[in-house]
N, C-alpha and C positions, 0 to 999 in steps of 0.2 A: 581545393580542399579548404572548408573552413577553419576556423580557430577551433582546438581541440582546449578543452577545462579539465583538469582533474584535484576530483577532490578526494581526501584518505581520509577511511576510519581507519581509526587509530585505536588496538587491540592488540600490541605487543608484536606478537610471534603472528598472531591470525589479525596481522593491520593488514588490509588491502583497499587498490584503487578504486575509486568511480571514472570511468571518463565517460566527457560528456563531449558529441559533435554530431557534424551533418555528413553522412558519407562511410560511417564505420564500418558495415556490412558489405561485403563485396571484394574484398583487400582493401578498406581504405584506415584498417588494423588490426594489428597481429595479436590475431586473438587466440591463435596455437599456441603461442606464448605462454599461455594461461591453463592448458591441459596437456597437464608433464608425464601423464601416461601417454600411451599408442591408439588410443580410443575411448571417444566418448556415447551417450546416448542423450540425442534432443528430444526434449519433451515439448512440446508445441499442443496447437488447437488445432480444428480443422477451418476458420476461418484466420490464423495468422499463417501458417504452412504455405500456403500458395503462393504467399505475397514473399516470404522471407526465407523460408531456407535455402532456397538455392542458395542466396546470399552469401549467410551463415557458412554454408556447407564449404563454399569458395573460401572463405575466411580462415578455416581450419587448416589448409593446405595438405599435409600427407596425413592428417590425424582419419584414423576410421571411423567413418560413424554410421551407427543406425537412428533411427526416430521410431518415435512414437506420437501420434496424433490424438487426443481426447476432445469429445463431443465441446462446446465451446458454453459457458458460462456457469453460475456459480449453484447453480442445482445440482449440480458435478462436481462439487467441490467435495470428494467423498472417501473414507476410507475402500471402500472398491474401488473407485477411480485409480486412487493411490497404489492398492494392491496390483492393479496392470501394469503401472509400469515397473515394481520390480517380478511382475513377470517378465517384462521385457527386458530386465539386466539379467536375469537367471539365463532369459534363452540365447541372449548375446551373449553367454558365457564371461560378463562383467565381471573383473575383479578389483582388488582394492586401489589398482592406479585407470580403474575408469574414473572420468567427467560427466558427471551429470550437467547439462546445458538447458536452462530453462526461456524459450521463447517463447514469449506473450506478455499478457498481460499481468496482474496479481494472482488469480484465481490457479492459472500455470505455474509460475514462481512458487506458490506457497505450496501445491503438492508435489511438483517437482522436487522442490528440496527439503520435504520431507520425507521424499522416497529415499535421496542422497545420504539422509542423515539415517536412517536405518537399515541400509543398505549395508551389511558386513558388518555394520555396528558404524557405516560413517564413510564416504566416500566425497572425493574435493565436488565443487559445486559449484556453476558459472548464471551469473544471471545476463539476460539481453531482453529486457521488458521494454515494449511495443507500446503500451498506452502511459500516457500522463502519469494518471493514478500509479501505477509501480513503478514508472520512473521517477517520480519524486518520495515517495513511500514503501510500499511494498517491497522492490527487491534488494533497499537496504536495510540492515541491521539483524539478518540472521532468524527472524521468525518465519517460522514454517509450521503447517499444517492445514488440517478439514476442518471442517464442520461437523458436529452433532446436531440431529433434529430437534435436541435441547436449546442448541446455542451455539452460536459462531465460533470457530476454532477454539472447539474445545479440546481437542484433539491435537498435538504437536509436538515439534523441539526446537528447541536453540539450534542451529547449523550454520555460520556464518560461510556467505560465498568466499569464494578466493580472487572475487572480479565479478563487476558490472561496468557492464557495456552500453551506452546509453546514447544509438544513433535517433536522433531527434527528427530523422528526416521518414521513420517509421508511423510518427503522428500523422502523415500527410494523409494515410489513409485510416484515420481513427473517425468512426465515426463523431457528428457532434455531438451524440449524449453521451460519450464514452469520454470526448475533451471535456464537457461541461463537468464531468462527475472527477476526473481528476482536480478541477481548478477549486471542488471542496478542499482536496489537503494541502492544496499550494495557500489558501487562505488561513487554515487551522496554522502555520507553521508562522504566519503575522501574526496572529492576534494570542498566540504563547510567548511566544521566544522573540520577537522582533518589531518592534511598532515600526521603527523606519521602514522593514519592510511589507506592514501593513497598510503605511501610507504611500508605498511604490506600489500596491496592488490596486486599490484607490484611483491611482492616477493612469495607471496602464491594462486597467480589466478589460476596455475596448480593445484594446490591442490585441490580449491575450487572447480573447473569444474569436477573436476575428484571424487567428493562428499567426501575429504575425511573429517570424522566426528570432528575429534576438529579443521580443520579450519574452518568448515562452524561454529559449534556451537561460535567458539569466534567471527568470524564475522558477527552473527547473536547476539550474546550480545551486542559490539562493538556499533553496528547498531540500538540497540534500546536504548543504553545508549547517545546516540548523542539524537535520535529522542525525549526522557522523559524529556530530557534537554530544548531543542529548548521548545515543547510544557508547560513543565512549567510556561517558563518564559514570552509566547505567547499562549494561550491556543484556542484564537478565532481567532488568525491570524489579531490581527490589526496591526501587524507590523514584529518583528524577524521571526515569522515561517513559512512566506510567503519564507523565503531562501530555504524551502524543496520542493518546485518548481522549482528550478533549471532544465532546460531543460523540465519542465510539457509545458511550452507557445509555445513552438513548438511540442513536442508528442501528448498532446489531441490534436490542430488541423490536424494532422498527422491522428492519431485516429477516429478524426470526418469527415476527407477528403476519405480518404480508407473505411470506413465503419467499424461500432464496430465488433471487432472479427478479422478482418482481419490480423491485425498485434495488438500481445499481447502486455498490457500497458509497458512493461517495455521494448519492441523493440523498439517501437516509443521514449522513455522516451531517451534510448539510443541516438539514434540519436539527438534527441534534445539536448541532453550535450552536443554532439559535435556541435551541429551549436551554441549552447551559451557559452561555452569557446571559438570558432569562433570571437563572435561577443564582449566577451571580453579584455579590455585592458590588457592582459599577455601574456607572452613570445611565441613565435611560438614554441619552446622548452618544453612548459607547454603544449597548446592545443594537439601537438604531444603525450605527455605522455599519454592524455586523450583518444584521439583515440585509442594511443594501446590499451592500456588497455581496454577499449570498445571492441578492436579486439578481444584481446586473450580471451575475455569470451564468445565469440562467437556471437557477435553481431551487427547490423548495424549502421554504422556511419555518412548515409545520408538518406535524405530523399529520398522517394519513385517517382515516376513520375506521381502528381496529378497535377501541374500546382501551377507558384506563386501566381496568383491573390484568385487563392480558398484555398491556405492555408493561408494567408494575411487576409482575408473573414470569416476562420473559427477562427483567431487569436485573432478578434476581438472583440469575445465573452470570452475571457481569465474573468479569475474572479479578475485581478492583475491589471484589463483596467480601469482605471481613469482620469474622463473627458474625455473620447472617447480618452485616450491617453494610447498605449501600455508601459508597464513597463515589464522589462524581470527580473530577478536574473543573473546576471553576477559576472564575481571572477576578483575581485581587485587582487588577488592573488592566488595560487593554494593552497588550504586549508580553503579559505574564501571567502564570498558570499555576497552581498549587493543585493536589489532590486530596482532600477533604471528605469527612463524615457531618460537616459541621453545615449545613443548609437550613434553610426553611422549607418544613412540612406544609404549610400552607401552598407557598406559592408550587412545590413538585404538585402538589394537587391541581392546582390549576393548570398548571402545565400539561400533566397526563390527562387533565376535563376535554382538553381541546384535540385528543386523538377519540372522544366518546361520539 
């Protein structure tokens, strides 16, 4: 059994663990522990299902559980979708001491536990995210919800899990655009909150792409030790944790301009870094860094060819838009991030010229 991590958010009465190891699925942690009623329901995909719930299910020991399987990626990310599985807690006869259990990726995590949070008015909630991307992001900090054809999770609520479970040995079968597109938020969380570890990302991105196991696992702790931090101290986003946005005001429109699924959240997310260190007041020397680095983890650093006026159009649905006035996350400096109405008009233009 390898070294197990755990890192806590810290939210009073709703503080709970992360743990982070190789091996946690299968007994190798007691994750019944964690659903204090008699029965839960998994919400899974149909390409994570095969591979993990037996696992899981072993994991649970006497807990009862049913599943539910949805079609897999983020074209589904939908209040139908969402509406299935609490059919499937109505017809499991779920009551308020069921577990909702979310295995997968983000796209599962986020309407799993928006089903949780609506479910009775709110039901406990367990995440076990499978890809990079929601084990460094997604299945921490309580956000939940779909999509509108307007705009990315427009749709949701606050519902903090009670546990995440974060066997690292689930990547082994992630595909590589699926690693690539998590190592977008493992970068965003350098170049906010942490230059030391923007320059440990610098030095070990070969590693990381190349899957080897104690980089990914420290910069998948690393990664949610920023994120328990931010969301502590910001838990509903009225203010600090809106910085974990960085580059989201250009990627969902990116996202909602291409069509969901087209380019995966953390491609687009990519790109958006770089037109918002772009459109940041820091070194050309800085934004440079940021690109590489974007590069060398294999991913793209502009935007696609949908036209500026329709990403400008989808922009303006941003959830950061106050008084019909865009605010981006920008870096005062490379390692830190403010959210800001205060940019230059000029250069967003050139920026959106280069998606025409």
């Amino acid at each position: 059994m390898s070294v197990q991590h755990t890192v806590n958010v810290e939210l009073g009465a709703r503080s709970y663990p992360i743990v982070i190891g190789q091996g946690l699925l299968g007994g190798g942690y007691d994750l019944a522990s964690y659903v204090a009623g008699p029965d839960c329901l998994i919400v899974t995909n149909d390409t994570v299902a095969p591979l993990y719930i037996e696992a899981l299910e072993a994991s649970l020991r006497d807990r009862t559980s049913t599943s539910i399987s949805l079609p897999d990626g983020e074209a589904h990310k939908t209040l139908s979708t969402m509406a299935s599985i609490l059919d499937a807690l109505v017809t499991a006869g779920a009551s308020r001491d069921t577990t909702v259990i979310a295995l997968g990726g983000g796209v599962v995590g986020d309407i799993a536990g928006f089903a949780a949070a609506s479910y009775m008015r709110g039901v406990d909630f367990v995440q076990v995210p499978t890809t990079l991307l929601a084990q460094v992001d997604s299945s921490v900090g309580g956000k939940t919800g779909v999509n509108h054809e307007q705009g990315k999770n427009l749709i949701g609520a606050f519902h903090q899990p009670g546990f995440v479970c974060i066997d690292t040995d689930t990547l082994s079968t992630l595909p590589d655009r699926e690693l690539k597109a998590g190592l977008a938020e493992v970068i965003k969380y350098g170049a906010i909150a942490d230059i030391a570890f923007f320059e440990w990302l610098e030095r070990n991105m070969d590693a990381l792409a190349a899957r080897d196991p104690a980089a990914l696992a420290h910069a998948i702790r690393r990664s949610c030790e920023l994120k328990a931090a931010v969301v502590a101290a910001d838990e509903r986003e009225r203010g600090r944790r809106a910085i974990l946005n960085f580059g989201h005001t250009f990627g969902h429109a990116i996202e909602r301009c291409q069509g969901y699924g087209q380019w995966l959240h953390g491609e687009a997310v990519a790109a958006g870094m770089v037109m918002a260190a772009t459109l940041s007041d820091i070194d050309a020397a800085d934004v440079a860094r940021i690109r590489d680095l974007v590069t060398r983890a294999g991913l793209p650093v502009a935007p696609p060819a949908i036209g500026a006026s329709k990403l400008r159009q989808a922009m303006a649905l941003d959830k950061k838009v106050q008084r019909k006035q865009l605010r981006f996350v920008l870096l005062p400096k490379l390692g830190e991030a403010i959210v800001t109405s205060e940019y230059s008009e000029a250069k967003l233009d050139r920026l959106l010229a280069a998606a025409a």
